[in-house]
mmCIF file as gemmi writes it, N, C-alpha and C atoms, coordinates in Angstrom:
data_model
loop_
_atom_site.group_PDB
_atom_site.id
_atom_site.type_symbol
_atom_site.label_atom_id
_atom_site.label_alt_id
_atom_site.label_comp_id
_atom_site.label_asym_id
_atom_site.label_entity_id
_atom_site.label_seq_id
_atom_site.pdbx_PDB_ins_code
_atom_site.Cartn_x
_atom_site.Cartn_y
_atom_site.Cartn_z
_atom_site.occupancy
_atom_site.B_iso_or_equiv
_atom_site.pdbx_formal_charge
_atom_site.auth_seq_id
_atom_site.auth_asym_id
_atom_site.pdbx_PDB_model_num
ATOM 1 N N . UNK Axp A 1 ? 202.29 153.797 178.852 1 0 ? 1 A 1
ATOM 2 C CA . UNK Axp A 1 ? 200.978 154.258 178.452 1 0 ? 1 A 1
ATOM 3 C C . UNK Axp A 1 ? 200.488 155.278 179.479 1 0 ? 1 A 1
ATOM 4 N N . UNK Axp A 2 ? 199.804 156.287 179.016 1 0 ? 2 A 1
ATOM 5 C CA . UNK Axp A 2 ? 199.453 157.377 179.851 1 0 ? 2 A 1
ATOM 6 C C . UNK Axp A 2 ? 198.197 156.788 180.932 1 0 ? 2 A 1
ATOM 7 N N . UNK Axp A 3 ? 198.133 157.297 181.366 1 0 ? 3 A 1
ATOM 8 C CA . UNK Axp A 3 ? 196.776 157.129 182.662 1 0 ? 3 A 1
ATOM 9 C C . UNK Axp A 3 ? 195.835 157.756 181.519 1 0 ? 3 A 1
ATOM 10 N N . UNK Axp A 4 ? 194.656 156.489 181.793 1 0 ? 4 A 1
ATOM 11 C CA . UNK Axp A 4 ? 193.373 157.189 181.249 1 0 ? 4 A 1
ATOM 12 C C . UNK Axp A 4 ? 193.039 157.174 179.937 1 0 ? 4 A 1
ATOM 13 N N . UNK Axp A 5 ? 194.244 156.492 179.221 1 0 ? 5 A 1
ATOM 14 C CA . UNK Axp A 5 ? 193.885 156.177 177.749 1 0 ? 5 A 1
ATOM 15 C C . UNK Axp A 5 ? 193.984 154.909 176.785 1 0 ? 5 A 1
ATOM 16 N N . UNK Axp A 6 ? 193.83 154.688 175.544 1 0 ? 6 A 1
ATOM 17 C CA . UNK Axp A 6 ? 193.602 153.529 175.136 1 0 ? 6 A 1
ATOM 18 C C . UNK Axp A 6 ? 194.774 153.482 174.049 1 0 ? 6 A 1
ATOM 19 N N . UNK Axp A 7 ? 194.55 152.142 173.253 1 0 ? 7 A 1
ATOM 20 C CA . UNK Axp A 7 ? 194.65 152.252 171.879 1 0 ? 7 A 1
ATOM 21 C C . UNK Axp A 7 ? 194.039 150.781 171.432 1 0 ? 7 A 1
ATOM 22 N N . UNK Axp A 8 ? 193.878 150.768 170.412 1 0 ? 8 A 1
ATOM 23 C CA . UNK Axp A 8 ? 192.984 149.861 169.473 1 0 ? 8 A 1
ATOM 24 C C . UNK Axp A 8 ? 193.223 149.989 168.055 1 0 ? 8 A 1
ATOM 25 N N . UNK Axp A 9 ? 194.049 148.274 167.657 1 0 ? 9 A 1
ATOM 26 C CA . UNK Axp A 9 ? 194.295 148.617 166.557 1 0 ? 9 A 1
ATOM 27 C C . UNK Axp A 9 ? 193.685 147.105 165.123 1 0 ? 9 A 1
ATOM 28 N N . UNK Axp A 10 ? 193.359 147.144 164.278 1 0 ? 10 A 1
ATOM 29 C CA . UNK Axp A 10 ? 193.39 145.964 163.501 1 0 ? 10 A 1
ATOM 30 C C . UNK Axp A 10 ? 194.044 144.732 164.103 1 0 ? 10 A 1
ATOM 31 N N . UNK Axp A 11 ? 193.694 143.581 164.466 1 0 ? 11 A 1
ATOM 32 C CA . UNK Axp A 11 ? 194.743 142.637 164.857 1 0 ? 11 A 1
ATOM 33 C C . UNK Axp A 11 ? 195.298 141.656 163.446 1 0 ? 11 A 1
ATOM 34 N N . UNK Axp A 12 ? 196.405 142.166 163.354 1 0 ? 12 A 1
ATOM 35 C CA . UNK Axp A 12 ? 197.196 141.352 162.096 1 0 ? 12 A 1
ATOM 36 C C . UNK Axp A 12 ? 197.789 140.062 162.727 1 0 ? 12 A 1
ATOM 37 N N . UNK Axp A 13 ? 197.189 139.554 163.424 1 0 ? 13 A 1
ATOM 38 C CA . UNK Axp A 13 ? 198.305 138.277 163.505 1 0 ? 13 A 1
ATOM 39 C C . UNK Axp A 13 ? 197.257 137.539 164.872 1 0 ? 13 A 1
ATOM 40 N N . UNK Axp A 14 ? 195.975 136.994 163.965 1 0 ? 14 A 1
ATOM 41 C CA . UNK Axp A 14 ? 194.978 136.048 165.116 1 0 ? 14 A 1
ATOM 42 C C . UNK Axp A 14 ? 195.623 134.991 165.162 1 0 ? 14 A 1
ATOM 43 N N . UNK Axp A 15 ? 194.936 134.65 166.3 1 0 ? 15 A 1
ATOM 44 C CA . UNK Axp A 15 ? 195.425 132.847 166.741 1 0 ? 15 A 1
ATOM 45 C C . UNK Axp A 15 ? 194.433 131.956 166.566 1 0 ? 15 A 1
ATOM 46 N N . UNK Axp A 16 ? 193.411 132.316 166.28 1 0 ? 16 A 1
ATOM 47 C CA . UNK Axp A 16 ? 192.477 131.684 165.659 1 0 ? 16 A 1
ATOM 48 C C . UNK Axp A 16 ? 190.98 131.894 165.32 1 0 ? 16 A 1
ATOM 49 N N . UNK Axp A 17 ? 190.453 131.37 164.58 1 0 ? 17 A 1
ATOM 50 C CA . UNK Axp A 17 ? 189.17 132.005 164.196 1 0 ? 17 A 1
ATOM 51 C C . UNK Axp A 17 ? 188.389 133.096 164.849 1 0 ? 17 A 1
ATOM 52 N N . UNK Axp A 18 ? 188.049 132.613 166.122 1 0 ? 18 A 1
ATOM 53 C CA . UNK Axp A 18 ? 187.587 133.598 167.025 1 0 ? 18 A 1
ATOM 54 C C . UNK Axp A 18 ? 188.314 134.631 167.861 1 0 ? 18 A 1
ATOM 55 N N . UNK Axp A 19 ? 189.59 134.603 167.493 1 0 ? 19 A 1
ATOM 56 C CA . UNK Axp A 19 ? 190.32 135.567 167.715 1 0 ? 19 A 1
ATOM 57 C C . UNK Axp A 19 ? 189.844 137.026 167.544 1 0 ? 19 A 1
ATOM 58 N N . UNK Axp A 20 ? 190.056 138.217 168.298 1 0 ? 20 A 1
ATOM 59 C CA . UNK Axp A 20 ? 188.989 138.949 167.83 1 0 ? 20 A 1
ATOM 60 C C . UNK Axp A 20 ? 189.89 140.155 166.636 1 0 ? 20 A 1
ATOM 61 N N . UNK Axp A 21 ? 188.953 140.747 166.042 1 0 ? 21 A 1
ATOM 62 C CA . UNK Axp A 21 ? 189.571 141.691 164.996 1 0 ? 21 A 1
ATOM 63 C C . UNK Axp A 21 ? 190.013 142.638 165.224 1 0 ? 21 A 1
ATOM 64 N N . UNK Axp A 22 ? 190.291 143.221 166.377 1 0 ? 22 A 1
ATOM 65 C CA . UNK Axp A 22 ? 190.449 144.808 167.122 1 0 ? 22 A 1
ATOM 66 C C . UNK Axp A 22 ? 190.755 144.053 168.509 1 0 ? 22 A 1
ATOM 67 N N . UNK Axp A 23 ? 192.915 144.423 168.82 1 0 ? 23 A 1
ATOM 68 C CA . UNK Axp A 23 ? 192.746 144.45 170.242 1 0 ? 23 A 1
ATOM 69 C C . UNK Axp A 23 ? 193.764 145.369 170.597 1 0 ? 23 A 1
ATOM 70 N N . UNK Axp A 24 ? 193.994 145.613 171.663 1 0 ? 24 A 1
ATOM 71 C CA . UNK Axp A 24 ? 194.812 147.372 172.28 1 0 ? 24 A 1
ATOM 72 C C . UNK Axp A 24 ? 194.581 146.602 173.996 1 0 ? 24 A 1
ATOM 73 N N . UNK Axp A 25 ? 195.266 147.85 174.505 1 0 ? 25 A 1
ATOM 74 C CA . UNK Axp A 25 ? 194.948 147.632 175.683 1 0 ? 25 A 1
ATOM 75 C C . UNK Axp A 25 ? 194.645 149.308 176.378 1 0 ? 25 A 1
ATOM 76 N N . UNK Axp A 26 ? 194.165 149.333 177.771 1 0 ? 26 A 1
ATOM 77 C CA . UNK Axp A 26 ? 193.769 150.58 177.927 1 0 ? 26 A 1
ATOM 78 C C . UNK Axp A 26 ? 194.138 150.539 179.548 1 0 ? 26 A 1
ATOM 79 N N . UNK Axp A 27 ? 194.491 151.958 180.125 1 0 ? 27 A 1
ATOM 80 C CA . UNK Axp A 27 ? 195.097 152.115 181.519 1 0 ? 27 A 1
ATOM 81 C C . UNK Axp A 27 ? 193.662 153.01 181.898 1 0 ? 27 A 1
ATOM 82 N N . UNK Axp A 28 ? 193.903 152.674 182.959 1 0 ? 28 A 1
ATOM 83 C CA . UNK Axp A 28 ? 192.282 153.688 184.125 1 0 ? 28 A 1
ATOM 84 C C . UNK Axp A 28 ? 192.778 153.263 185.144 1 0 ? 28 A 1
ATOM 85 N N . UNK Axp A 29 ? 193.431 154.5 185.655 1 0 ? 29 A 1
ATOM 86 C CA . UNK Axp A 29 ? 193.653 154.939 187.31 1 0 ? 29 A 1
ATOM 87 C C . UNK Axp A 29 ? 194.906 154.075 187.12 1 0 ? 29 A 1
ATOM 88 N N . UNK Axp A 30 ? 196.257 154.009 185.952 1 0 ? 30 A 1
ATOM 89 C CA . UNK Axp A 30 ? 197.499 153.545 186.601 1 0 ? 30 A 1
ATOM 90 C C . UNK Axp A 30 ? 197.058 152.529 186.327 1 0 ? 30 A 1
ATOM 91 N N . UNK Axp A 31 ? 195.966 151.507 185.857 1 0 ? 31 A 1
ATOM 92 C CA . UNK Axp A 31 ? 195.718 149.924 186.22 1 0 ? 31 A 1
ATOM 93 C C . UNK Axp A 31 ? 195.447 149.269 184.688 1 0 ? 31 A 1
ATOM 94 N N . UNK Axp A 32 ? 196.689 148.202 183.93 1 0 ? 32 A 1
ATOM 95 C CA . UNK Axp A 32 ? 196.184 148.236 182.476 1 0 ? 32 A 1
ATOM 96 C C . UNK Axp A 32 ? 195.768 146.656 182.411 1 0 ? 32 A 1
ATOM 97 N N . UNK Axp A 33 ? 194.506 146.747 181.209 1 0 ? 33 A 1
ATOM 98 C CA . UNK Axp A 33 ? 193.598 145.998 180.943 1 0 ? 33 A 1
ATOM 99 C C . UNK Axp A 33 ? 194.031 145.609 179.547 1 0 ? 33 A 1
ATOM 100 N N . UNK Axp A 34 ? 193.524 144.733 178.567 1 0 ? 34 A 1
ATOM 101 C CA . UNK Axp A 34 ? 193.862 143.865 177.525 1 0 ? 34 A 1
ATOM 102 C C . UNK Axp A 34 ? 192.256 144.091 176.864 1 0 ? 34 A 1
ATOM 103 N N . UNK Axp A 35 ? 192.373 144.791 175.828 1 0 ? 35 A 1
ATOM 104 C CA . UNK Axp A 35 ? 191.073 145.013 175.016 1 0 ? 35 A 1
ATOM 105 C C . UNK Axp A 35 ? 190.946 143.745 174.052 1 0 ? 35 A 1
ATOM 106 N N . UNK Axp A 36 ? 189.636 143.985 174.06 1 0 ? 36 A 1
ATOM 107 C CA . UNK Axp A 36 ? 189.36 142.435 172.396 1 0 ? 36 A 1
ATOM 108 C C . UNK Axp A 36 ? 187.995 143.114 171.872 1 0 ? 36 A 1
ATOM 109 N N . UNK Axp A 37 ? 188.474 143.844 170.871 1 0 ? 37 A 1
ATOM 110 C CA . UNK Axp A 37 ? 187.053 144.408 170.044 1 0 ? 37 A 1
ATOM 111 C C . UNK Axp A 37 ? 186.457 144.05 169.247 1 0 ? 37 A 1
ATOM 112 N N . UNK Axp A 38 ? 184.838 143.733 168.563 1 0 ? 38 A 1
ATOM 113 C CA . UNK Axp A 38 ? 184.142 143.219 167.847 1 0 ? 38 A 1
ATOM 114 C C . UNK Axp A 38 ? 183.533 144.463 167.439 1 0 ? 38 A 1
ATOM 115 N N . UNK Axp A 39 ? 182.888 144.104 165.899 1 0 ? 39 A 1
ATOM 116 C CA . UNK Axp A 39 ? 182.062 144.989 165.116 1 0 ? 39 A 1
ATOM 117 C C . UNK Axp A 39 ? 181.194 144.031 165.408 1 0 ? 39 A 1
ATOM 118 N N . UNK Axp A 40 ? 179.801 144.482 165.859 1 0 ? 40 A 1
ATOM 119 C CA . UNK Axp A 40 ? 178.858 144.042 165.814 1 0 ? 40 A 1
ATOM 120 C C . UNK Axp A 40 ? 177.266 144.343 165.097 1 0 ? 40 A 1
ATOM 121 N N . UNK Axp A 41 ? 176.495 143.786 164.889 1 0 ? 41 A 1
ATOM 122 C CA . UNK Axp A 41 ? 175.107 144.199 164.316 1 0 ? 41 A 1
ATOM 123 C C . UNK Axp A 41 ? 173.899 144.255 165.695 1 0 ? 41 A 1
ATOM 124 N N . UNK Axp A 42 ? 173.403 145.247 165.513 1 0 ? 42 A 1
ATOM 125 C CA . UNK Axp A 42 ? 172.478 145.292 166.394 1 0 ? 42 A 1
ATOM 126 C C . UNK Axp A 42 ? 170.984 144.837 166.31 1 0 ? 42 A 1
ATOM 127 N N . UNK Axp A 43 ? 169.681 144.594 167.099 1 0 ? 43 A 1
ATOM 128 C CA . UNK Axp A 43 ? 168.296 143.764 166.647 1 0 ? 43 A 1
ATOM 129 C C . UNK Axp A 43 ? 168.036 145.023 165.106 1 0 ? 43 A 1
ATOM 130 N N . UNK Axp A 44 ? 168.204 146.436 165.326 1 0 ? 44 A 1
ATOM 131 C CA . UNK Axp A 44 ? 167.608 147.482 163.866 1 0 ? 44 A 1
ATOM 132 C C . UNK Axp A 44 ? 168.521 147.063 162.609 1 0 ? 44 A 1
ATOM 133 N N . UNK Axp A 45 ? 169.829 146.397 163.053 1 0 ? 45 A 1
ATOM 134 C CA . UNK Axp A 45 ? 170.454 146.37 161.804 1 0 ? 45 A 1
ATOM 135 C C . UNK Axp A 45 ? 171.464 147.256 161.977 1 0 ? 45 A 1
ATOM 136 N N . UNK Axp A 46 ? 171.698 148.41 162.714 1 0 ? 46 A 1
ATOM 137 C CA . UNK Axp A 46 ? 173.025 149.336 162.763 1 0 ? 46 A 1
ATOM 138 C C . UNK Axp A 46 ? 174.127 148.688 163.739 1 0 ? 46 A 1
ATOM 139 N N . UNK Axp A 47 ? 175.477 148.933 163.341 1 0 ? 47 A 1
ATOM 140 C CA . UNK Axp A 47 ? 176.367 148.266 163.549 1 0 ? 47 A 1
ATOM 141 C C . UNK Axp A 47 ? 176.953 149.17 164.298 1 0 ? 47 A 1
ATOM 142 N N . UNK Axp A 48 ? 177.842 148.31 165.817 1 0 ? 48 A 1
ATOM 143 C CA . UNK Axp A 48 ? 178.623 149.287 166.949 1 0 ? 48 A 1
ATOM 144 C C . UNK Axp A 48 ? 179.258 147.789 167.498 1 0 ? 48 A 1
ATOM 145 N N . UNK Axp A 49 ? 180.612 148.86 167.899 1 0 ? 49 A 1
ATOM 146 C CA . UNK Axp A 49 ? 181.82 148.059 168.128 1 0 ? 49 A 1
ATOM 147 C C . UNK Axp A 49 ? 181.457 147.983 169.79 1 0 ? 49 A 1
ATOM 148 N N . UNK Axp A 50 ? 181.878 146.17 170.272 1 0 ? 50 A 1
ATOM 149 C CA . UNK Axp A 50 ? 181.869 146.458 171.321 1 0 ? 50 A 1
ATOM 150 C C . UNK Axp A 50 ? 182.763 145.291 171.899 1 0 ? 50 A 1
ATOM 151 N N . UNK Axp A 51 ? 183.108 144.937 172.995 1 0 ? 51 A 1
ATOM 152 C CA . UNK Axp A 51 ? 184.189 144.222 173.197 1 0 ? 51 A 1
ATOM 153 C C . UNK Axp A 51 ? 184.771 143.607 174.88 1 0 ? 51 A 1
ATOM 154 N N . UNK Axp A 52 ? 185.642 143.103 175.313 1 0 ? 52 A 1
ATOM 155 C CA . UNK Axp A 52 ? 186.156 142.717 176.522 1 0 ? 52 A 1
ATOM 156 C C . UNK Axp A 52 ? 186.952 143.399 176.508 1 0 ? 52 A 1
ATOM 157 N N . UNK Axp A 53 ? 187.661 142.863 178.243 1 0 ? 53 A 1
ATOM 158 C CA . UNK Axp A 53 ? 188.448 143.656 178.855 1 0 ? 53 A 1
ATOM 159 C C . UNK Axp A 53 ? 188.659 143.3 179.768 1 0 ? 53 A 1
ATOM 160 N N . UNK Axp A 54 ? 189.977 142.477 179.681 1 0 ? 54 A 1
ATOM 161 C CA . UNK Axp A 54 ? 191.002 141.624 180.619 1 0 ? 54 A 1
ATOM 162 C C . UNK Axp A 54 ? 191.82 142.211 181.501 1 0 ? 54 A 1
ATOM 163 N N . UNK Axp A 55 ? 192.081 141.692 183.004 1 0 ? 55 A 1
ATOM 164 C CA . UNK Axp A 55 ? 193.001 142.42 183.316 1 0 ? 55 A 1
ATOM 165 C C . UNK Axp A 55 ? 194.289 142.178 183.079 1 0 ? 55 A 1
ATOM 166 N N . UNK Axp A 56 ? 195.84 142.527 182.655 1 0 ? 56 A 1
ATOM 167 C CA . UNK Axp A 56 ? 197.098 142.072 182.425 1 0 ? 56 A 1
ATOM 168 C C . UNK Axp A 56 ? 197.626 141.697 183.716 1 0 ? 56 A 1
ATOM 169 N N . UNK Axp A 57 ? 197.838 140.473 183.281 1 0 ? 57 A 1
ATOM 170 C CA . UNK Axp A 57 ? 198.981 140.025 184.417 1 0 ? 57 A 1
ATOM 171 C C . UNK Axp A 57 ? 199.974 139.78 184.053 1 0 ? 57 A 1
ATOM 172 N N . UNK Axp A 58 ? 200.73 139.995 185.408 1 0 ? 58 A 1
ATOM 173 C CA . UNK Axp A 58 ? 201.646 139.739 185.22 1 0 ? 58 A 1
ATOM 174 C C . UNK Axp A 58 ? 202.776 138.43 184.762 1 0 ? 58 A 1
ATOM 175 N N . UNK Axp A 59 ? 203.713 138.122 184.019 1 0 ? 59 A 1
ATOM 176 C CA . UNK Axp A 59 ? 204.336 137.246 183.817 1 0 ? 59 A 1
ATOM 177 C C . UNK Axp A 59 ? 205.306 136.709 185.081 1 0 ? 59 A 1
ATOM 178 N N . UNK Axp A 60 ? 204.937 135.104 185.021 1 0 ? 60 A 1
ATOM 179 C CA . UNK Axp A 60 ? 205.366 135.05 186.21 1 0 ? 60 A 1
ATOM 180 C C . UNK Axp A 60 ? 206.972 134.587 186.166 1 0 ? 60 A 1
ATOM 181 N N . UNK Axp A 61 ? 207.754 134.85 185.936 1 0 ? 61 A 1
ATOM 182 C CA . UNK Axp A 61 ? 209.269 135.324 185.526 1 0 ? 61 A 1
ATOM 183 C C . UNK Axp A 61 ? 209.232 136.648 186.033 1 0 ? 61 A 1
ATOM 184 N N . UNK Axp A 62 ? 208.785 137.829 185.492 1 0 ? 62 A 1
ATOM 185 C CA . UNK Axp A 62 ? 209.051 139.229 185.287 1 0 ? 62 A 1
ATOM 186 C C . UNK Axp A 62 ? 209.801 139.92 186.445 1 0 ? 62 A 1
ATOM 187 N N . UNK Axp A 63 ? 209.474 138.812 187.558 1 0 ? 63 A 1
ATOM 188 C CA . UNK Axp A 63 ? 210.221 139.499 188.935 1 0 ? 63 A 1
ATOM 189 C C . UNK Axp A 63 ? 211.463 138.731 189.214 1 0 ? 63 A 1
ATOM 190 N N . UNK Axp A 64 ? 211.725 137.485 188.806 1 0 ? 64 A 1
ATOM 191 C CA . UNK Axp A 64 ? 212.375 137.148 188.612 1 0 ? 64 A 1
ATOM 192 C C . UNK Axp A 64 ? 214.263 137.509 188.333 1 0 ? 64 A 1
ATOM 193 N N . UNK Axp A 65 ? 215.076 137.232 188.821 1 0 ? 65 A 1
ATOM 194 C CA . UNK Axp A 65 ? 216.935 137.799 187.847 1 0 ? 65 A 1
ATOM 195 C C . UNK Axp A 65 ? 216.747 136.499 187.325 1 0 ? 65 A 1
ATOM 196 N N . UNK Axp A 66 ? 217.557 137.179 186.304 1 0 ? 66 A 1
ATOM 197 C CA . UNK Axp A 66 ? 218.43 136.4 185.299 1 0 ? 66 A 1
ATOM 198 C C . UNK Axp A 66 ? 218.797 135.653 185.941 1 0 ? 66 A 1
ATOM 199 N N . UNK Axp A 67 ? 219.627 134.29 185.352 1 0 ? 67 A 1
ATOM 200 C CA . UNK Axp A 67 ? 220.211 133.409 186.219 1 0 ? 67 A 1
ATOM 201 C C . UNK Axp A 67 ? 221.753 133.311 185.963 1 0 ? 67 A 1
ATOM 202 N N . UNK Axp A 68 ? 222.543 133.029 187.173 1 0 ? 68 A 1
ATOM 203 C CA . UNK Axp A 68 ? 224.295 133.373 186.549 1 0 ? 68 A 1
ATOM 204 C C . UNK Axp A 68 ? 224.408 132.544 186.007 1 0 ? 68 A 1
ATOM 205 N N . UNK Axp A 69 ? 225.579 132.684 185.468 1 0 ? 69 A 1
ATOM 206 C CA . UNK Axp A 69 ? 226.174 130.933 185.24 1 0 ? 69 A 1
ATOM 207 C C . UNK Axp A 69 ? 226.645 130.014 185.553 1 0 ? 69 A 1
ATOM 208 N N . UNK Axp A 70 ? 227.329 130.204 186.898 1 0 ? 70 A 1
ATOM 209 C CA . UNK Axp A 70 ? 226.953 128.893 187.536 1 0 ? 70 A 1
ATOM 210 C C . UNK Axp A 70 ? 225.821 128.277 187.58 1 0 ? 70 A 1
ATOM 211 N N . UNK Axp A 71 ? 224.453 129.036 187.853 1 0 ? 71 A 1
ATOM 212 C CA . UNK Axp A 71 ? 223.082 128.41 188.102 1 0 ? 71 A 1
ATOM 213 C C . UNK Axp A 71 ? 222.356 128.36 186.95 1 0 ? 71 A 1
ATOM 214 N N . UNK Axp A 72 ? 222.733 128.979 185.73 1 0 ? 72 A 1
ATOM 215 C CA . UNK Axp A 72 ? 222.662 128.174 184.971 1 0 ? 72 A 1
ATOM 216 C C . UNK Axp A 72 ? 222.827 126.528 184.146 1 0 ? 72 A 1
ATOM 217 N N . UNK Axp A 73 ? 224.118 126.131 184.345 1 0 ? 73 A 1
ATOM 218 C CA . UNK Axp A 73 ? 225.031 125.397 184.724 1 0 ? 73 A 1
ATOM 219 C C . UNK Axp A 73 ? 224.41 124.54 185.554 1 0 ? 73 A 1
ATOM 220 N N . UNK Axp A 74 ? 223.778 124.175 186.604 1 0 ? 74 A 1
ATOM 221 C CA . UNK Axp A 74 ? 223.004 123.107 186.902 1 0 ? 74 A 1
ATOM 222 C C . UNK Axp A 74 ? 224.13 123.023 188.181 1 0 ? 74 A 1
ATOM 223 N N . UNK Axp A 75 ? 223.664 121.743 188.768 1 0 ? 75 A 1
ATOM 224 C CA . UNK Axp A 75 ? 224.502 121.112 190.118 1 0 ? 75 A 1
ATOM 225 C C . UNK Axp A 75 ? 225.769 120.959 190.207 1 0 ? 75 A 1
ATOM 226 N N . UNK Axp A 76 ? 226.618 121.175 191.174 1 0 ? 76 A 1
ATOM 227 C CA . UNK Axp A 76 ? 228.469 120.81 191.21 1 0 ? 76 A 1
ATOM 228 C C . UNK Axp A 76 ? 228.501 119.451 191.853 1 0 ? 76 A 1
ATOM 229 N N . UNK Axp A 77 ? 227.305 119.098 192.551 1 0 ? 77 A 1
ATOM 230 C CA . UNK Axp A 77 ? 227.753 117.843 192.567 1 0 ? 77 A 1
ATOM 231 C C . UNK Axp A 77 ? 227.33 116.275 191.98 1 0 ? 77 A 1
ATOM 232 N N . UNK Axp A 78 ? 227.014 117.055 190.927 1 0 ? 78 A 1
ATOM 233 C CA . UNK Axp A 78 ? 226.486 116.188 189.845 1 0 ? 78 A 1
ATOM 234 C C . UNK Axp A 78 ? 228.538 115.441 189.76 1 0 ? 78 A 1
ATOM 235 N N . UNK Axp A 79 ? 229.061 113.874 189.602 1 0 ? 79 A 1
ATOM 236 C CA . UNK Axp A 79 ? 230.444 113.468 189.536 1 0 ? 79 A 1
ATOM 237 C C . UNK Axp A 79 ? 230.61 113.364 187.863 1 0 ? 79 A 1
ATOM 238 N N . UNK Axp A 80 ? 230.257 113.653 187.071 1 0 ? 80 A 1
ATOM 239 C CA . UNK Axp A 80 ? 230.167 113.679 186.067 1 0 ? 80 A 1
ATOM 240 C C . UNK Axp A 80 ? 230.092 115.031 185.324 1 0 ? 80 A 1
């Protein structure tokens, strides 16, 4: 994603009710955030989208290697 921009799209696939209807995520300064957008009504009655903004973290694997197969494979001195 470029520095400095967004995207925001319909969310087809909530997790639940309050899940929100519009989410994207957006970068500012290199640093990306997790959007959640709402249509809202205002006290006159005119309607404007407005929303959160999470920061992404990281998964905590992601730094992580793969594992070989031996260590996959579990203990050698398991006698069995």
């Amino acid at each position: 994603m470029k520095i400095n921009t967004f995207n925001l799209s319909r969310n087809t696939k909530p997790h639940s009710d309050t899940s929100a209807p519009y989410t994207g995520s957006v970068n500012i300064d290199g640093k990306e955030y997790w959007l959640n957008g709402y249509i809202n009504d205002s006290a006159d009655g005119s309607k404007y989208f407005g929303g959160y903004v999470n920061p992404k973290k990281p998964r905590a694997d992601a730094d992580k290697p793969p594992l070989s197969p031996q260590d996959a494979v579990g203990d050698d001195d398991i006698p069995f």
